[in-house]
N, C-alpha and C positions, 0 to 999 in steps of 0.2 A: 674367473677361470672359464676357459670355453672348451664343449666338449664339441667334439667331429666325428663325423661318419666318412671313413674314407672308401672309393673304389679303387681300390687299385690294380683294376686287370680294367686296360681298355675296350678288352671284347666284352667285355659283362658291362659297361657305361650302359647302352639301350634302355634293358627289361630292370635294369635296379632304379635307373634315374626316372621312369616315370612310378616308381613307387615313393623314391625321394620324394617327386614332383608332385603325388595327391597329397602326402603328409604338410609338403608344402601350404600348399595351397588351405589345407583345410586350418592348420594353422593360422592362415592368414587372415581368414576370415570369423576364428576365435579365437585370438592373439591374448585375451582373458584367461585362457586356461591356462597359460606360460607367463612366467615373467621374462621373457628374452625377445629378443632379434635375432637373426637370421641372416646368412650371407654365404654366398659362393664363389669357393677357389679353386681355381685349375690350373693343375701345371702339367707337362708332358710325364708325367707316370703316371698319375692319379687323380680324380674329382674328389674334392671336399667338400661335402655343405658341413657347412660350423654354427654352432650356437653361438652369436656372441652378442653384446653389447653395443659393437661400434656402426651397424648399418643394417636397415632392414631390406628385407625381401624383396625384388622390383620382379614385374615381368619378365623383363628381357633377361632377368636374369633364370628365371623360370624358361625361356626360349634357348638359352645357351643351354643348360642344361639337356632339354631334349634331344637337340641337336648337337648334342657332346662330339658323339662318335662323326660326326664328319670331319672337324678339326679345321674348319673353314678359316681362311685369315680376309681380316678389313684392309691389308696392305695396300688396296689400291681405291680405297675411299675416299682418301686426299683429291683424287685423279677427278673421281665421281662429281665430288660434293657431298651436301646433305640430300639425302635422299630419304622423304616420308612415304610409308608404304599405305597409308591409308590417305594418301593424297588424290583428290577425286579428281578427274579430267571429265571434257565433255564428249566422247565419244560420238557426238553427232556434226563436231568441227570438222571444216576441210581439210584441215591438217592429217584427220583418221580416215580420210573417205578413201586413199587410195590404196587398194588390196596390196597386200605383203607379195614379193616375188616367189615362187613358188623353189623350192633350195631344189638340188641334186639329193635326193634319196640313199644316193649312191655315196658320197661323197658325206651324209652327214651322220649315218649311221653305218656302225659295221655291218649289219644285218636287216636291212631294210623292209625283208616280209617279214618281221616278228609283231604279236601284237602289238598295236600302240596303245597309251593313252595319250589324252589330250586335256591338259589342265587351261580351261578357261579364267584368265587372271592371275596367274601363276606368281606375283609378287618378287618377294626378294628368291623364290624361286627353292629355299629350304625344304619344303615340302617334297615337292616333285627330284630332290639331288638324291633325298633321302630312300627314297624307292625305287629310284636309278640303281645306286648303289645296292641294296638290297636285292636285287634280281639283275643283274648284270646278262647276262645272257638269254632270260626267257622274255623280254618283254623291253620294247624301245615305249619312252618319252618325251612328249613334244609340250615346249610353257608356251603360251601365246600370251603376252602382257602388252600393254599400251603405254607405259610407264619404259622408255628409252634405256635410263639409266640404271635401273633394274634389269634388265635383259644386258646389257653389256657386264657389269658384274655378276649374271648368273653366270655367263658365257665363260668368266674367266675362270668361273669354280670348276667349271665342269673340267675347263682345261687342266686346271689343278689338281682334282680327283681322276686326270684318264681315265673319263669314263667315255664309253664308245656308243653306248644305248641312251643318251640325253642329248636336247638342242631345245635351246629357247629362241624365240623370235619376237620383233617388234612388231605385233599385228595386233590390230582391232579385227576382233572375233566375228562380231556381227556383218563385217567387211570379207573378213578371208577365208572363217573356216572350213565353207564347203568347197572352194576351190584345193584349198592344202589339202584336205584328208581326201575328196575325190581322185588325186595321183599318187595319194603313197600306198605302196604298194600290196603293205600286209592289211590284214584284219581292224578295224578299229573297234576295241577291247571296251574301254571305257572314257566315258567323257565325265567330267568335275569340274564343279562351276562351288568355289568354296569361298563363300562371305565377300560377295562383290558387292560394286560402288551400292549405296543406299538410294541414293537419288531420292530423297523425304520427297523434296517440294511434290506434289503431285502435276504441275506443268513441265516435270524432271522425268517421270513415271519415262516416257518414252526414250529417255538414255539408256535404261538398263537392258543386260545383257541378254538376259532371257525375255526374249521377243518370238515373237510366229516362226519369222524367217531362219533362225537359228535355229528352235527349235525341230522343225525341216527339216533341214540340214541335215542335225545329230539324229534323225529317226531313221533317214533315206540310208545314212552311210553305216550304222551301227550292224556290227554283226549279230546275228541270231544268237541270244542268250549275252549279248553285251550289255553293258551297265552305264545308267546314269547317275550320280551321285551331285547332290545340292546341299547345300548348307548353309546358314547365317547365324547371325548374334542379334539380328531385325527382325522381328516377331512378321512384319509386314512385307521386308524383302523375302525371306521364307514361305509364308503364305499364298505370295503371287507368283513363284517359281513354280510350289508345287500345284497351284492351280493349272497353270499350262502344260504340266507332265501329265499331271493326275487326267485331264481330256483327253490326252492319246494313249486312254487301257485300252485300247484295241490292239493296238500295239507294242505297250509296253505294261508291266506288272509289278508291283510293289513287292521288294524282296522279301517279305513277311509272308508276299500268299506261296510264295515258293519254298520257303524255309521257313516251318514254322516253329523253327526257334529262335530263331533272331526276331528280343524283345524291341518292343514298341510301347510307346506312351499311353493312355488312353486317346489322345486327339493321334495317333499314327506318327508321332516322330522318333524316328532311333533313338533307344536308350545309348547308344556305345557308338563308338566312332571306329567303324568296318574295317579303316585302313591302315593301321597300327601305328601310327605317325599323325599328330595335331597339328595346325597351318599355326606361323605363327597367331593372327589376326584371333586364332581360335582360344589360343591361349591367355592372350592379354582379355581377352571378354570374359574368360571363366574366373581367372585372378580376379576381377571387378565383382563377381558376380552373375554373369548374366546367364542366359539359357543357350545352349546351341540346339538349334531347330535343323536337323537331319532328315533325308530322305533318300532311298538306294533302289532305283528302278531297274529289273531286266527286260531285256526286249525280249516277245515271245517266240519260241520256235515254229519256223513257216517264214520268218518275216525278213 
């Protein structure tokens, strides 16, 4: 026999499913203390997670769940292909070297002076829909991915969710960013650079995204009191990220020394994740195990 937890009010899926979603998970990782499996059903009135015998737990199934309430369809995945989100490209090939065209402002956003942010790597793009949505009117969103096929089915989501405050673009960041964000018009709020390529090799070191020039960039154009936020499930991609923030405290400041309630680790990495929404990339690392290594900078006032 299997028992169910059902939601059945779609506006309450969010703040119940990531309570689903830690039970899950911890669950998963002491599968001992239950004799059962696990699995999740959705149909247009309601989310089920079920106890049952016939299929355990996956990630992605941990991913649908978060991202319940968007109600996103694969209907043009056929069209895509398979598309892997943790498929690593080289970012130093000619193929990336020529800057993304700079869009119309006007034309891609309702409201083209509202803050923006800027999702560096933006992925299958779930992240960035999901806060789209959420603030619809105070606050425009830009995905810059390298990953083609990815930006063209975020593009269709957004069209699917009319939303008027998102746009995703095929751009290598270290190529276009300061050009993009230098013309648009409003504020830029905050930049997120969330669990990028790894680049082990050390003769690779120089593909990744957080480099000098970048970082530049994100410091020249940030508004007084805007935010940096990094992250990884790479103890090593983390570490060198925030090596390169943590050099410009003259400029910018560890949201800890500003709010000192917002926990930290003993080594300084966020206990919690600020933005109330997890990337997928983030979630499949925690399902496994591993640690997300957090960090949330403000630029200081004056600057």
């Amino acid at each position: 026999m299997a028992s169910s937890l059902c939601l059945n009010s779609c506006a309450a899926v969010p703040g119940a499913a990531k309570q689903i979603l830690s039970s899950l998970i911890l669950l998963h990782k002491f599968p001992s203390s239950l004799g059962h499996k696990y699995c999740i059903s959705k149909t247009s009135a309601s989310l089920s997670v079920s106890i049952t015998d016939k299929k355990e737990i996956r990630s992605t199934d941990l991913v649908a769940l978060e991202y319940a309430d968007l109600h996103l369809t694969d209907k043009i995945s056929q069209e895509l292909g398979h598309v892997r989100i943790r498929q690593h490209v080289n970012p130093l090939s000619s193929s990336f070297s020529v800057p993304a065209p700079v869009p119309n402002w006007d034309e891609v956003f309702k409201d083209p002076t509202l803050p923006l942010m800027v999702d560096i790597g933006s992925g299958s793009g779930r992240f960035l829909l999901w806060l789209a949505k959420q603030n619809p009117d105070s606050k425009n969103y830009l995905g810059l991915e390298i990953r083609a096929k990815l930006v063209k089915r975020a593009e269709f989501w957004v069209k699917e969710l009319a939303l008027s405050n998102i746009h995703f673009m095929f751009a290598n960041a270290a190529v276009s960013f300061k050009q993009l964000v230098s013309t648009y018009p409003g504020p830029l709020a905050l930049v997120s650079i969330l669990c990028p390529d790894p680049h082990f090799k050390k003769r690779h070191h120089k593909r990744r995204v957080v480099r000098t020039p970048l970082v530049n960039s994100i410091l020249t154009r940030l508004m007084p009191e805007g935010k940096v936020f990094i992250q990884s499930d790479v103890v090593e991609v983390a570490e060198d990220m925030r090596k390169q923030f943590d050099e410009e405290s003259g400029v910018l400041q560890h949201i800890d020394t500003v709010d000192p309630s917002v926990l930290c680790d003993n080594e300084g990495w966020l206990l919690n994740n600020p933005m109330g929404i997890r990337t997928e990339r983030e979630i499949h690392a925690e399902f496994e195990g591993a640690k997300i290594y957090r960090r949330l900078y403000q630029k200081r006032k004056g600057y």
